[in-house]
VMD Tcl script that builds the backbone (N, CA, C; Angstrom):
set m [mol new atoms 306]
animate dup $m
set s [atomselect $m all]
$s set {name element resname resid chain x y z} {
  {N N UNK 1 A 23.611 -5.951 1.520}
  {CA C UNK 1 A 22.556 -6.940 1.482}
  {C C UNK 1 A 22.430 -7.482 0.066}
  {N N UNK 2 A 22.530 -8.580 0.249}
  {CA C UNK 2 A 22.388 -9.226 -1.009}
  {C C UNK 2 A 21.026 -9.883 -1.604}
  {N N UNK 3 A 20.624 -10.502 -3.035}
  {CA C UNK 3 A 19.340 -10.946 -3.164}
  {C C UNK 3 A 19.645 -12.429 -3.124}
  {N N UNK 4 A 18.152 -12.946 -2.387}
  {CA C UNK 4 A 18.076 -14.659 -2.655}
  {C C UNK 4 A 17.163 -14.523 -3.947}
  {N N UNK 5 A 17.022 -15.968 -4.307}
  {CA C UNK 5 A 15.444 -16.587 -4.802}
  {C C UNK 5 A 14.668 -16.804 -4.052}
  {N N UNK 6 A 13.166 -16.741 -4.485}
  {CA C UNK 6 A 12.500 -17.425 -3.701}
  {C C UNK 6 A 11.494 -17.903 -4.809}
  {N N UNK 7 A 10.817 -19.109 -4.111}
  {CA C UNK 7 A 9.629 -19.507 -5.187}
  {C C UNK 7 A 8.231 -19.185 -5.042}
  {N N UNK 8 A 7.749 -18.882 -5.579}
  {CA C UNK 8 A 6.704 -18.252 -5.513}
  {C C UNK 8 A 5.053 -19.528 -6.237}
  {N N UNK 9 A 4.337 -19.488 -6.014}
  {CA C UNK 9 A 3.207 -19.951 -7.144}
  {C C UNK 9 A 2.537 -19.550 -7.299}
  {N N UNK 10 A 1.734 -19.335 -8.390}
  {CA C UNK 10 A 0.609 -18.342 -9.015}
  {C C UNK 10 A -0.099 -19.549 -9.869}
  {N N UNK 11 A -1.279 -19.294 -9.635}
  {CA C UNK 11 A -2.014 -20.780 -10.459}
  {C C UNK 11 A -1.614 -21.518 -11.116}
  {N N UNK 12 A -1.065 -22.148 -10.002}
  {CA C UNK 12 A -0.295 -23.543 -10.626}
  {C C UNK 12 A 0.848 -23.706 -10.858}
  {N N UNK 13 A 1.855 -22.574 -11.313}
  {CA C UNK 13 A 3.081 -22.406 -12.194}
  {C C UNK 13 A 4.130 -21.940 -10.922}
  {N N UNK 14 A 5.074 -22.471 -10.871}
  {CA C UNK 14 A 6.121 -21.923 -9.718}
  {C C UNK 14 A 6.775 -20.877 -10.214}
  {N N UNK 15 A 7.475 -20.169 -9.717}
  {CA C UNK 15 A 8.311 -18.857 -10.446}
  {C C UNK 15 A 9.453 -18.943 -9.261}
  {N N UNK 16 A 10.510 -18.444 -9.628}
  {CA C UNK 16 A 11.623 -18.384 -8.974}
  {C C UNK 16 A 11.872 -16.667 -8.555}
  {N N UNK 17 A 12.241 -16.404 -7.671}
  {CA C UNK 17 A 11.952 -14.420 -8.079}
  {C C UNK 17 A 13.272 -14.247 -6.746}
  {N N UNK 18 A 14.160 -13.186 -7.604}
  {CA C UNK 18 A 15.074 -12.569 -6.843}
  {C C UNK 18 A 14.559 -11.513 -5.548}
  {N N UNK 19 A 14.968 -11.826 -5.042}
  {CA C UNK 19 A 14.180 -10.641 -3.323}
  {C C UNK 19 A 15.181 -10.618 -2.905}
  {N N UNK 20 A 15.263 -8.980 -2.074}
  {CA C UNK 20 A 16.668 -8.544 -1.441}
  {C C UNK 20 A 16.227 -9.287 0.175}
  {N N UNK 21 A 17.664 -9.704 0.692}
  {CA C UNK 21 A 17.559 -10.519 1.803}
  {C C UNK 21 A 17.127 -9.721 2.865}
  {N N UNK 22 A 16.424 -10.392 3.597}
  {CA C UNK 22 A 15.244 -9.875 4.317}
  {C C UNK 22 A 13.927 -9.182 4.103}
  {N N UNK 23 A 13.096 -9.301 2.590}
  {CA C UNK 23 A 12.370 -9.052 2.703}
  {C C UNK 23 A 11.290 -10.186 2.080}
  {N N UNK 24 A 11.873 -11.533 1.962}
  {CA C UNK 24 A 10.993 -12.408 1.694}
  {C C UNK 24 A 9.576 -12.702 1.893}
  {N N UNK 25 A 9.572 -12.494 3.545}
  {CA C UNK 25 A 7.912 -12.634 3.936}
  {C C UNK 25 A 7.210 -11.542 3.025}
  {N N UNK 26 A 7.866 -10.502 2.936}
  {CA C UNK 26 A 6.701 -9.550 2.314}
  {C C UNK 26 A 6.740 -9.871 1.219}
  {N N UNK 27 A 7.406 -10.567 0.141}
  {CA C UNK 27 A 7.374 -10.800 -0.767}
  {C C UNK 27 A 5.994 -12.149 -1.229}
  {N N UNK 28 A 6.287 -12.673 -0.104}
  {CA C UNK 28 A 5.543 -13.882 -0.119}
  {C C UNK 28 A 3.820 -13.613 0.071}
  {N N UNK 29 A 4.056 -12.485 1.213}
  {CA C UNK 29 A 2.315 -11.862 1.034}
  {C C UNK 29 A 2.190 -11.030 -0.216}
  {N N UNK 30 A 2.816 -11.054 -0.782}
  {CA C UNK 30 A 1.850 -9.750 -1.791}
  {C C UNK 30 A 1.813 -10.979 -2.528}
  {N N UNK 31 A 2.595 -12.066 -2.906}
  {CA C UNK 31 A 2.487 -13.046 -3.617}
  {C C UNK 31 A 1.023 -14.029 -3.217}
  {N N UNK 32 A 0.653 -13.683 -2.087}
  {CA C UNK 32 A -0.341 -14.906 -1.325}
  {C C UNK 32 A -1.482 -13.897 -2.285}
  {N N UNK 33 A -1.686 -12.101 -2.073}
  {CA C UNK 33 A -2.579 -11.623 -2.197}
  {C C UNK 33 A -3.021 -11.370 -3.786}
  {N N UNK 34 A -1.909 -11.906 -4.085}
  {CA C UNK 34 A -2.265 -12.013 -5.621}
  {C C UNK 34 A -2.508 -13.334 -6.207}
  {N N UNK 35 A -2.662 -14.526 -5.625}
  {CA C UNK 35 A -2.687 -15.853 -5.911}
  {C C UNK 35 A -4.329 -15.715 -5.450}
  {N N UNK 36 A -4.553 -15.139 -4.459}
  {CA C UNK 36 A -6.026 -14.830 -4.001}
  {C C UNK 36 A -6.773 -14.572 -4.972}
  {N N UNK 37 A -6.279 -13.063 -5.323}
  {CA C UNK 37 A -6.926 -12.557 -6.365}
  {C C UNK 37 A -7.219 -13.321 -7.974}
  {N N UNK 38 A -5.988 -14.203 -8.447}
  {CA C UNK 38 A -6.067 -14.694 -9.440}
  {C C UNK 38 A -7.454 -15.940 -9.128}
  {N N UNK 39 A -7.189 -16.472 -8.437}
  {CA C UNK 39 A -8.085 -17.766 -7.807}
  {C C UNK 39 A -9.362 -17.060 -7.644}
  {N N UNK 40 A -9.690 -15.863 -7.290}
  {CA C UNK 40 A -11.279 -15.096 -7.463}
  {C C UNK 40 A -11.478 -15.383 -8.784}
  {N N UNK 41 A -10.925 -14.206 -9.580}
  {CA C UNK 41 A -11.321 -14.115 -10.985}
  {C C UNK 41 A -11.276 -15.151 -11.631}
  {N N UNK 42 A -10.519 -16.486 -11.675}
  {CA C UNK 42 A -10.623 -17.455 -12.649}
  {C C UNK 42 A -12.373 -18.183 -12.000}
  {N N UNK 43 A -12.618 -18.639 -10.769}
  {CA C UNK 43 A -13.679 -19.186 -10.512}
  {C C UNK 43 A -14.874 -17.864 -10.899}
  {N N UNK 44 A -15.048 -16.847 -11.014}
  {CA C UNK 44 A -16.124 -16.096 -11.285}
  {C C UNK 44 A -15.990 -16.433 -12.922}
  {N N UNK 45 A -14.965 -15.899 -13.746}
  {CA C UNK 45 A -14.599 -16.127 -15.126}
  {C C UNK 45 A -14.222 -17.060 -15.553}
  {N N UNK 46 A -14.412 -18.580 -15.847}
  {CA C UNK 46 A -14.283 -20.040 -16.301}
  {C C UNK 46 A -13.415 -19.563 -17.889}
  {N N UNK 47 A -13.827 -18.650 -18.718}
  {CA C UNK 47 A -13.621 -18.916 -19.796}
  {C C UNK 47 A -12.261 -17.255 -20.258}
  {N N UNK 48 A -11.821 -17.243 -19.504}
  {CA C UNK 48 A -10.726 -16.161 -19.464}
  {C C UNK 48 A -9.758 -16.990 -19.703}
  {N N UNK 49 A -8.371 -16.487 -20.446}
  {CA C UNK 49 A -6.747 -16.650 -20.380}
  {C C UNK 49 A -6.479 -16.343 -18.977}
  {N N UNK 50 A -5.146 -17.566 -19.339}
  {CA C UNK 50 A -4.259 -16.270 -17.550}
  {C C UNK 50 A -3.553 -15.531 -18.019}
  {N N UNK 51 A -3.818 -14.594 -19.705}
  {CA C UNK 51 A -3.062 -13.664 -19.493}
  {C C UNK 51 A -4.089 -12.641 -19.194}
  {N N UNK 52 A -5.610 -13.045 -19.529}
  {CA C UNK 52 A -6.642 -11.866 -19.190}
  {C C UNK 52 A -7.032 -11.467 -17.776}
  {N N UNK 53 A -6.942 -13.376 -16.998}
  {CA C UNK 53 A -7.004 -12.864 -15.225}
  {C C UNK 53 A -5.838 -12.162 -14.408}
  {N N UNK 54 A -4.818 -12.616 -15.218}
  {CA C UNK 54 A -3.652 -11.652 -14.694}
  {C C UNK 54 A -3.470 -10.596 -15.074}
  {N N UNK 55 A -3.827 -9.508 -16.353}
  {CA C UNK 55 A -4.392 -8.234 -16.327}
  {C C UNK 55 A -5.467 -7.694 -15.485}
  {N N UNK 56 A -6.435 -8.518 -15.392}
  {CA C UNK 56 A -7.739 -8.137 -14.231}
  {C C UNK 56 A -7.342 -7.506 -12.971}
  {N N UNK 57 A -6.538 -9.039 -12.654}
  {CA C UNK 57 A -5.963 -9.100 -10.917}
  {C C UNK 57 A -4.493 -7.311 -10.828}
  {N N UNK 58 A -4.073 -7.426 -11.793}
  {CA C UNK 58 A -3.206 -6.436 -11.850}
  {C C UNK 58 A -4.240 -5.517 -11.775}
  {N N UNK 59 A -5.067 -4.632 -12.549}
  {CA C UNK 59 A -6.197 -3.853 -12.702}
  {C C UNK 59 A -6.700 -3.674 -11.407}
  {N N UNK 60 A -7.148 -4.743 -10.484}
  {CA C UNK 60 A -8.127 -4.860 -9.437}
  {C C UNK 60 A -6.683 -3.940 -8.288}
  {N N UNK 61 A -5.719 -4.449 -8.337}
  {CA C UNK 61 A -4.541 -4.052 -7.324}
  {C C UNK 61 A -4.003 -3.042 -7.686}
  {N N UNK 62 A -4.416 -2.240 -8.641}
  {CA C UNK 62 A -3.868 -1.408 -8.865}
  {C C UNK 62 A -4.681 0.214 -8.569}
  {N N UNK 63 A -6.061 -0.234 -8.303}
  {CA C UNK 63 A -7.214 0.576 -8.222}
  {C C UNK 63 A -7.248 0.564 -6.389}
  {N N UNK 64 A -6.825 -0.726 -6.147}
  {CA C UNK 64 A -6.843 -0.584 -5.137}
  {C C UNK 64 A -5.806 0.267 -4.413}
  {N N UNK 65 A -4.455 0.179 -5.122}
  {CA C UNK 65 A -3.376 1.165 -4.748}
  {C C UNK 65 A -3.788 2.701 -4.749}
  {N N UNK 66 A -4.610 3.060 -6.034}
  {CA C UNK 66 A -4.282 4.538 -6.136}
  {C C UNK 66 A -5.613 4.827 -4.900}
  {N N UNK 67 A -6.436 3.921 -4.813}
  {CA C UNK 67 A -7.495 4.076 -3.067}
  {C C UNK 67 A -6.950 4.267 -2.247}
  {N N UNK 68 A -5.819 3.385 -1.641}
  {CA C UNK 68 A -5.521 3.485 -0.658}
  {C C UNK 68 A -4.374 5.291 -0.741}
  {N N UNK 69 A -3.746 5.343 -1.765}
  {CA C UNK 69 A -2.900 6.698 -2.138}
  {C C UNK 69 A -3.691 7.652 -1.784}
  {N N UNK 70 A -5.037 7.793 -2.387}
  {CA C UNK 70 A -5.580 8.667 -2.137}
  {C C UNK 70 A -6.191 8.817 -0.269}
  {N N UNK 71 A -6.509 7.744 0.155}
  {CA C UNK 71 A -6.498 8.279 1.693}
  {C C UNK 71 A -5.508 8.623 2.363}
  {N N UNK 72 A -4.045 7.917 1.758}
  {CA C UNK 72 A -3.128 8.351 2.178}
  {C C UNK 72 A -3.185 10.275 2.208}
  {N N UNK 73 A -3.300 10.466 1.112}
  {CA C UNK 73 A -2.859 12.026 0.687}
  {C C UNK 73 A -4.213 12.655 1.698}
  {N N UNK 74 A -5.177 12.355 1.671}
  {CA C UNK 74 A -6.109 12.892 2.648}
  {C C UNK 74 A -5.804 12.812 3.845}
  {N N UNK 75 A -5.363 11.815 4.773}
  {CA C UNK 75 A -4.714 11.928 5.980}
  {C C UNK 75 A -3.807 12.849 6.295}
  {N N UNK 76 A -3.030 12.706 5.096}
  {CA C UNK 76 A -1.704 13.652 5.132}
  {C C UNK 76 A -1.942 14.757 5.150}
  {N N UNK 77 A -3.058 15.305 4.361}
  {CA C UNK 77 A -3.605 16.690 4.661}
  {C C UNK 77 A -4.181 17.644 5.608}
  {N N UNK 78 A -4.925 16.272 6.207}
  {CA C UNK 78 A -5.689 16.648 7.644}
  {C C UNK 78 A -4.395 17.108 9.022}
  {N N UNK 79 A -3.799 15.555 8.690}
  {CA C UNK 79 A -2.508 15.664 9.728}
  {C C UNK 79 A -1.976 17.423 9.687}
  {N N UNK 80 A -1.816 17.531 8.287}
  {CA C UNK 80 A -0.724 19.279 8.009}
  {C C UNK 80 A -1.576 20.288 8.921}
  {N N UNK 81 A -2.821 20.015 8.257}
  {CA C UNK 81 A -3.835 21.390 9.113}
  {C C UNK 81 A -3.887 21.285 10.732}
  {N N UNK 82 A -4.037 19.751 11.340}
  {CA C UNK 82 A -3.951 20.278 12.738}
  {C C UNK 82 A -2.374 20.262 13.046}
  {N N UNK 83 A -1.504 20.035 12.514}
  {CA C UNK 83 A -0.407 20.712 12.805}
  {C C UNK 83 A -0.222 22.515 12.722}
  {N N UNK 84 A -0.772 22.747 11.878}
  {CA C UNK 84 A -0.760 24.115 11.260}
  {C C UNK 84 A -1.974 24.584 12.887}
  {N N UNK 85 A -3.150 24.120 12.671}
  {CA C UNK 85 A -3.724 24.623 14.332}
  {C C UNK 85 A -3.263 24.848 15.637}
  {N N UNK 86 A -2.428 23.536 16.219}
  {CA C UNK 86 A -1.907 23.589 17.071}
  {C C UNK 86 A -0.731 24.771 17.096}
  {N N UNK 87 A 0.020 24.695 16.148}
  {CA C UNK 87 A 1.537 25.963 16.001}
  {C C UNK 87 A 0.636 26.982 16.312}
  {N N UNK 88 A -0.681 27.349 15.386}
  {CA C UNK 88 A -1.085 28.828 15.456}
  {C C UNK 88 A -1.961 28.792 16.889}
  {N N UNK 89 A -2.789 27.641 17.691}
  {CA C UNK 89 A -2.707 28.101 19.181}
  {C C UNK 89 A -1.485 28.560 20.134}
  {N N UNK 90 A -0.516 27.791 19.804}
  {CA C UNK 90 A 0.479 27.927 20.740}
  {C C UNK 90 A 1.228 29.263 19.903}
  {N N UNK 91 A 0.943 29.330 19.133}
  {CA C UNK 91 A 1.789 31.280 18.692}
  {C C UNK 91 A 0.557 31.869 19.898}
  {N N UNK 92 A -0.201 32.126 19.646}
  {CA C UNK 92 A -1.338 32.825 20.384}
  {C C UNK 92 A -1.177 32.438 21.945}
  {N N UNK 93 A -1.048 31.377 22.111}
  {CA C UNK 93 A -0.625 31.257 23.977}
  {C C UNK 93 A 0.207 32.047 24.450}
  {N N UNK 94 A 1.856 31.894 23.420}
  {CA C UNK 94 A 2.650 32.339 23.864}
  {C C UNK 94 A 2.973 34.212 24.076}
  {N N UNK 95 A 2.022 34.364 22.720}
  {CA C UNK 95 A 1.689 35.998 22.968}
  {C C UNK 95 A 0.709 36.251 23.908}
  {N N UNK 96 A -0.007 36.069 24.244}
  {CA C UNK 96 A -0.952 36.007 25.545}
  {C C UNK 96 A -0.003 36.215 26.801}
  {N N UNK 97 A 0.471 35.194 26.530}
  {CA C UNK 97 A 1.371 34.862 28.034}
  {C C UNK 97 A 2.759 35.743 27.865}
  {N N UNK 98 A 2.969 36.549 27.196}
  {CA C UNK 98 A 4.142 37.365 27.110}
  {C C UNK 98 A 3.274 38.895 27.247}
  {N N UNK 99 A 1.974 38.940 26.666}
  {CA C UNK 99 A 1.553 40.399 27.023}
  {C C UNK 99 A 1.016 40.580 28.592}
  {N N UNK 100 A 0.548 39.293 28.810}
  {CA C UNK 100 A 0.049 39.272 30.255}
  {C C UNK 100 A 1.260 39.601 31.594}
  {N N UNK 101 A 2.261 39.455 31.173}
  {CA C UNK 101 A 3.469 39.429 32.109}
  {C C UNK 101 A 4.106 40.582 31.847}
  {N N UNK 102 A 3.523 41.668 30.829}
  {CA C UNK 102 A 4.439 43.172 30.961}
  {C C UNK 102 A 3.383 44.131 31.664}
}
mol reanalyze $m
mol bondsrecalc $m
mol representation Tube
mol addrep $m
């Protein structure tokens, strides 16, 4: 698989950006969700750089990443334990059902 270009815009400015083929659309949403984000912060903040709203917007997505990480890792934890429940009912069924039959 090889990479295209694609163009991208971010307030105002086009960018050209290498993406491996076939994953453009997603490229293009994280691009939409950050054009979002820039377009918040400049209308709340009139008197910011875009190099300060584009630290923000990075900042804001990045808090939002280690949020979502962290439910990740909590799911993941919960998931382990009722895995770990279910194995240790079914150890216990199966000894049940092996003492019951001698």
């Amino acid at each position: 698989m090889g990479n295209s270009a694609i163009e991208i815009t971010l307030m105002g400015r086009t960018y050209s950006i290498a993406c491996p083929a076939g994953r453009e659309t997603a490229l293009r949403a994280v691009a939409k969700k950050l054009e979002d984000q820039l377009t918040g912060l400049k209308a709340k903040t009139n008197n910011l750089s875009r190099e300060e709203i584009a630290i923000m917007a990075a900042l804001n997505i990045g808090y939002e990443l280690i949020e979502e990480q962290a439910k990740n890792q909590q799911y993941a934890k919960q998931v382990d334990e009722r895995i770990h429940l279910l194995q240790s009912t079914i150890e216990h069924a199966l000894v049940e059902r092996s003492n019951n039959k001698d």
